[in-house]
C-alpha positions, 0 to 999 in steps of 0.5 A, a space after each residue: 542269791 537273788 538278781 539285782 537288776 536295773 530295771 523298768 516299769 511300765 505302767 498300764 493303760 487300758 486301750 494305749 499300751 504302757 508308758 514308761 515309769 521313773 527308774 530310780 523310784 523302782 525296788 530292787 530285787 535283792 530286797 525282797 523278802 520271800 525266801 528269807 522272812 516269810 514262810 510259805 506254806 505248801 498246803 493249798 486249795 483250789 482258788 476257784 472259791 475265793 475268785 468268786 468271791 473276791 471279782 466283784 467288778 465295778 458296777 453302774 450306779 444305777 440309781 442314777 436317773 441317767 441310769 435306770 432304764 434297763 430292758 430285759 433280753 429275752 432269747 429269741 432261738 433260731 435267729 441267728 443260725 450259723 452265726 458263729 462260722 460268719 463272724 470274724 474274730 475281733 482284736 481284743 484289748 491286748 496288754 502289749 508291750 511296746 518298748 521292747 521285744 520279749 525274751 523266748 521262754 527259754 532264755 528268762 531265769 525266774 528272779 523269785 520262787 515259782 509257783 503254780 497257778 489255779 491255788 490259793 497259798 498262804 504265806 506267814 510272817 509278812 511284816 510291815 514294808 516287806 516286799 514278797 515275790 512269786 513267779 509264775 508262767 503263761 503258756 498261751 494267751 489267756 485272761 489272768 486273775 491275780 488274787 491277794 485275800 484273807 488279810 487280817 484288820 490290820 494288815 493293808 496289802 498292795 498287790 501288782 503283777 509283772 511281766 518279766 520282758 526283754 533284758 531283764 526288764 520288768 513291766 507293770 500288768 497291772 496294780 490293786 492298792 484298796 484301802 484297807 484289808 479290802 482283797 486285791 485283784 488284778 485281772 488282765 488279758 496276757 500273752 505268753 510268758 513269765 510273771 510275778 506276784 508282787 506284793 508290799 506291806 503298807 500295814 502288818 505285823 507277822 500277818 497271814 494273808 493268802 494269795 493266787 492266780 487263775 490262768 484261763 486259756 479259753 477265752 473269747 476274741 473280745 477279752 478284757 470286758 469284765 466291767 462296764 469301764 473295760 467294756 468292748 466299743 462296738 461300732 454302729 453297724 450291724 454287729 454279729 457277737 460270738 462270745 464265751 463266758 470262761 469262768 462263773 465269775 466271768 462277766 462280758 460287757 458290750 457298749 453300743 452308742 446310737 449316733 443318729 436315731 433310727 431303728 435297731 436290731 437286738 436279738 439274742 440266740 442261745 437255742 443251742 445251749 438254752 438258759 446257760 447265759 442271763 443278758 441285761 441291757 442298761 440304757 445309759 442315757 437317751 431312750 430306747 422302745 421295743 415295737 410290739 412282738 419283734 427284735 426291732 427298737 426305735 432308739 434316740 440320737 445319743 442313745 447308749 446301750 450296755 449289754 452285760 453277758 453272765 454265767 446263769 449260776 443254775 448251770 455248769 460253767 461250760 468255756 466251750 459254748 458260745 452265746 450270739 447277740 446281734 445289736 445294730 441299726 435295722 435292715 431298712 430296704 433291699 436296693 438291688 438283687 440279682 440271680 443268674 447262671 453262666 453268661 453263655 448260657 443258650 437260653 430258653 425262650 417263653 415261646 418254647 416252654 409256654 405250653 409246659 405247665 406253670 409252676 407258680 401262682 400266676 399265668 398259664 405257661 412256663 417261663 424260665 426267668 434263671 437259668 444256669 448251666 453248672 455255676 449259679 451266682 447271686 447277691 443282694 444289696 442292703 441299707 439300714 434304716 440311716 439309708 447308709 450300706 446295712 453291713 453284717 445282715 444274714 441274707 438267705 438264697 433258698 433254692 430247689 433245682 427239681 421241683 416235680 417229685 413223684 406222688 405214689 398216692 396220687 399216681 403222679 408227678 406234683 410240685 414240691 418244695 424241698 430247698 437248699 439253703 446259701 446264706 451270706 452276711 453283707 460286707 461294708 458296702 451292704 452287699 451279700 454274695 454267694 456261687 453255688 455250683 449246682 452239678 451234674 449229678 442234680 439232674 433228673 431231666 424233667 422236661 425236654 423240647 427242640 428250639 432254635 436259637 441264633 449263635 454268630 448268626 447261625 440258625 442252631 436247633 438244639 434238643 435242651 433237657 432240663 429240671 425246672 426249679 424255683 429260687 428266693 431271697 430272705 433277709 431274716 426277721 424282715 419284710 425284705 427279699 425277692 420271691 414272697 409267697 404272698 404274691 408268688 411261689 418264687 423266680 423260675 430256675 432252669 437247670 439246663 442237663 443236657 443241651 444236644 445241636 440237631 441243625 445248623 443253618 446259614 
């Protein structure tokens, strides 16, 4: 005996939530006919065929003038390493519901039949204004496919998907009504709990149509963007993407809107699964110019970019990889950098490493323009090429704490560079930072003098050990950093091993 409810509808919008629909235009569930009338038919197959068959998402008109500017990605390997530990995870257009708390699995009794998800089942006999039911039940947040195929030419199906909440309310996730025998789909991102199939007869006589659902738990932070109208509204700063495709009928759309004209950064990375992903950029009005060899372009006011992300069909479909695009306005300058050591650092002057050897390109005489007791810190800011903060840029602090290594060939100690890699994203301000604690257990006391230095106006002499090192900052696929080999090898950087008082005077 089904459960006559009174119950509530609440219908879709994509980026505001659900509003509330009219009670008394509502069916009610003593009406339907699933168990009585229609046959079910316990033979079914995987659905995986006819979902992609049947997900043909909305498409650009791209005959359109407005429409027909496309640029093609090409992966640029590398780029991007390490992106996928920096970028945050983005809210993604959740269907929330608003008007109530949702009921613990534990206290929903399916009102319908419950079927599995991830086949396709074929139910007989639908007949004309029939009204069929099916349950089926998330276990986790995933992107849902809701499927209703297979109708003859004179059948015309609706289907809706609803959301079993609080009270015995019930919530419209979200309806597909084409004309005709066209398929029906309905395809959402959703959280855990107990769903329906709901389908309406506007047109059959004891039809056969097929209907399913896809269940998919491994999905990325920015689903739903299945379609150029769903699309994820990236912001015009510097965004770092992270993203999978789930499915190989998975498709991943990204808009970006240029509000003032400046240069920008487009780079894709898929060095660590290469071809598994086919990229397509459409301009959607305004222009856009590659400069020659590099991932920078010059885009005009107003200009509005769609990224479309797919499934290279000559791979395997593979949930757990992730491509990585970057799209944002371009690093234009460096404002400021600094590199230093512990404040209280006894510092060694240029008059008492000056007749130690260079270790740089330049004058005679080695000047220790960093030095560090245990705690290195350094940060740079950036601005992109509107003169506001660059946010979201890869900044790189390279660094070797002992250059001199030992040259059994040429029977001595020669200057090598073997660095260690920090690297940073700059927050909203445009700032990078990052602390290294540089360690004991580095020190291989290269060098060792006798100075003097004034403490609380004390004349101290002190015996100092150190490893003289070299430090630098890049900003990847720019010009800008601290340190070009061009001019010099890097920054001197003393780490200070050992540091013993000799005298006191005064």
């Amino acid at each position: 005996m089904r459960k006559q409810l009174s119950w509530f509808l609440l219908l879709p919008s994509i980026f505001s939530g659900y509003a509330l629909a009219e009670v008394e235009n509502a069916p009610y569930f003593d009406q339907l006919l699933s168990a009585d009338y229609a046959q079910l038919s316990r033979q079914v197959t995987p659905i995986e065929s006819a979902q992609r068959q049947t997900f043909v998402p909305m498409q650009l008109d791209l005959s359109d003038p407005d429409f027909s500017n496309q640029v093609s990605l090409q992966p640029q390997a590398g780029k991007l390493e390490g992106l996928a530990e920096h970028v945050a995870k983005t809210s993604a257009q959740n269907l929330m519901l608003s008007a109530t708390a949702e009921d613990g699995p534990d206290t929903v009794t399916p009102l319908c039949d419950t079927l599995a998800s991830g086949s396709l089942y074929t139910l007989s006999g639908v007949q004309k204004d029939g009204v069929y039911c099916y349950h089926f039940e998330v276990k986790q947040r995933s992107k849902m496919m809701a499927l209703l195929v297979g109708q003859a030419e004179t059948t015309d199906m609706k289907l809706s998907v609803l959301k079993h909440g609080a009270d015995d309310q019930l919530f419209i996730v979200g309806t597909s009504d084409h004309p005709g025998n066209a398929d029906e789909v309905v395809s959402a991102v959703v959280e855990p709990g107990h769903y329906y199939w709901y389908m309406e007869a506007k047109a059959a006589e004891n039809a056969s149509i097929q209907f399913g659902v896809s269940v998919n738990s491994a999905i990325d932070a920015y689903e739903p963007n299945d379609t150029p109208q769903t699309s994820t509204r990236l912001p015009e700063t510097r965004n770092m993407i992270v993203g999978n495709i789930d499915s190989a009928s998975d498709l991943d759309y990204y808009l970006y809107t240029v509000e003032k004209g400046k240069k920008i950064d487009i780079e894709v990375d898929d060095s660590h699964s290469p071809k598994q992903w086919l990229f397509s950029l459409s301009v959607l009005s305004g222009s856009v110019e590659r400069e020659d060899n590099t991932s920078h372009y010059v885009a005009t006011e107003g200009t509005q970019l769609l990224l479309q992300v797919k499934h290279n069909p000559a791979k395997t479909v593979d949930a757990s990889k992730q491509y990585r695009v970057l799209l944002g306005p371009s690093v234009a300058s460096m404002q400021s950098s600094s590199v230093q050591g512990e404040p209280d650092v006894v510092r060694l002057m240029y008059s008492d490493t000056s007749h130690l050897p260079n270790v740089l390109r330049g004058p005679a005489g080695l000047f220790l323009t960093t030095q560090v007791y245990n705690k290195l810190t350094w940060q740079a800011k950036l601005t992109d090429s509107t003169g506001q903060p660059a946010a979201n840029a890869q900044v790189n602090f390279l660094y070797d704490l002992n250059l001199y290594e030992y040259d059994f060939q040429r029977d001595g100690y020669h200057v090598v560079w073997n660095p260690s890699l920090d690297s940073a994203y700059t927050d909203k301000q445009g700032v990078a930072r990052g602390t290294i604690i540089v360690g004991r257990n580095n020190c291989e006391l290269e060098r060792e003098v006798v100075h003097t230095a004034y403490v609380y106006n004390h004349k101290v002499t002190y015996r100092t050990g150190f490893d003289t090192g070299v430090w630098k900052i890049e900003v990847p696929g720019t010009p800008f950093g601290v340190g070009d080999y061009k001019t010099v090898m890097g920054v001197t950087l003393g780490h200070i091993c050992t540091q013993k008082v000799l005298n006191v005077e005064g």
